[in-house]
C-alpha positions as CSV (number, residue, x, y, z in Angstrom):
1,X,-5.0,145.5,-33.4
2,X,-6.1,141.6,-32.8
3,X,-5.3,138.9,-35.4
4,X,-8.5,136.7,-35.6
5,X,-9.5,133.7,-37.5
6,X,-12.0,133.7,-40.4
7,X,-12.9,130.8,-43.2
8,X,-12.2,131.0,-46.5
9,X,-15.9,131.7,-48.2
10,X,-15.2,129.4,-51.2
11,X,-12.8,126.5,-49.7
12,X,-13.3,126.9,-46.0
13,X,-9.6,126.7,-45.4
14,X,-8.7,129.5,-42.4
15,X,-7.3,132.9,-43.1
16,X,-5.8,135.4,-40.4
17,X,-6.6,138.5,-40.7
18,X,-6.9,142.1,-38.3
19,X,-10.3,142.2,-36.7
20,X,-11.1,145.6,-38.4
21,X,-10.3,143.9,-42.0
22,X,-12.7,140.9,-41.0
23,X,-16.0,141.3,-44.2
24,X,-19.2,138.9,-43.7
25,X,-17.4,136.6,-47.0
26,X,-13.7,136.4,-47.4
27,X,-11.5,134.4,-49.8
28,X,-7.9,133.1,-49.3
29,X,-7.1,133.4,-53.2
30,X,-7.8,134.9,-56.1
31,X,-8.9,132.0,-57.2
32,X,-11.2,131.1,-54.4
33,X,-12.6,134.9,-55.0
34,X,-13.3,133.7,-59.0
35,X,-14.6,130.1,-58.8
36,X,-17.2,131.3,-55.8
37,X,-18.3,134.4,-58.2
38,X,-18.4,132.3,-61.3
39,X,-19.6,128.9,-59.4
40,X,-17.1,127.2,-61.2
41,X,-13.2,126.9,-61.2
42,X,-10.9,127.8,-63.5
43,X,-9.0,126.6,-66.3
44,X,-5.5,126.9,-66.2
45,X,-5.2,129.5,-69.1
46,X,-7.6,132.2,-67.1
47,X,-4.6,131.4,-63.6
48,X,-1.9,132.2,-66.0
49,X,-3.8,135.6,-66.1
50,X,-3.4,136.6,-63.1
51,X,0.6,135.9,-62.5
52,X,1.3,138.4,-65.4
């Protein structure tokens, strides 16, 4: 397996990842995942969520 480079869908920042894990739109955070489904950010409360 070969580690290749991808950008973030929502932020653009670079994620590294196994070519046979590489999808058309990836996200380096939950939150990136969220705020590109939503087309907005979060508030803090909804963040706190997600470390339960």
């Amino acid at each position: 397996m070969k580690l290749v480079e991808t950008k973030c869908a929502a932020c653009g920042s670079p994620i590294y990842v196994y070519e046979d894990f590489v999808r058309e739109e990836m996200y380096c955070t939950l939150h990136c995942m969220e705020s590109a489904s939503s087309g907005e950010f979060f508030g803090k409360k909804n963040v706190e969520l997600y470390a339960l």
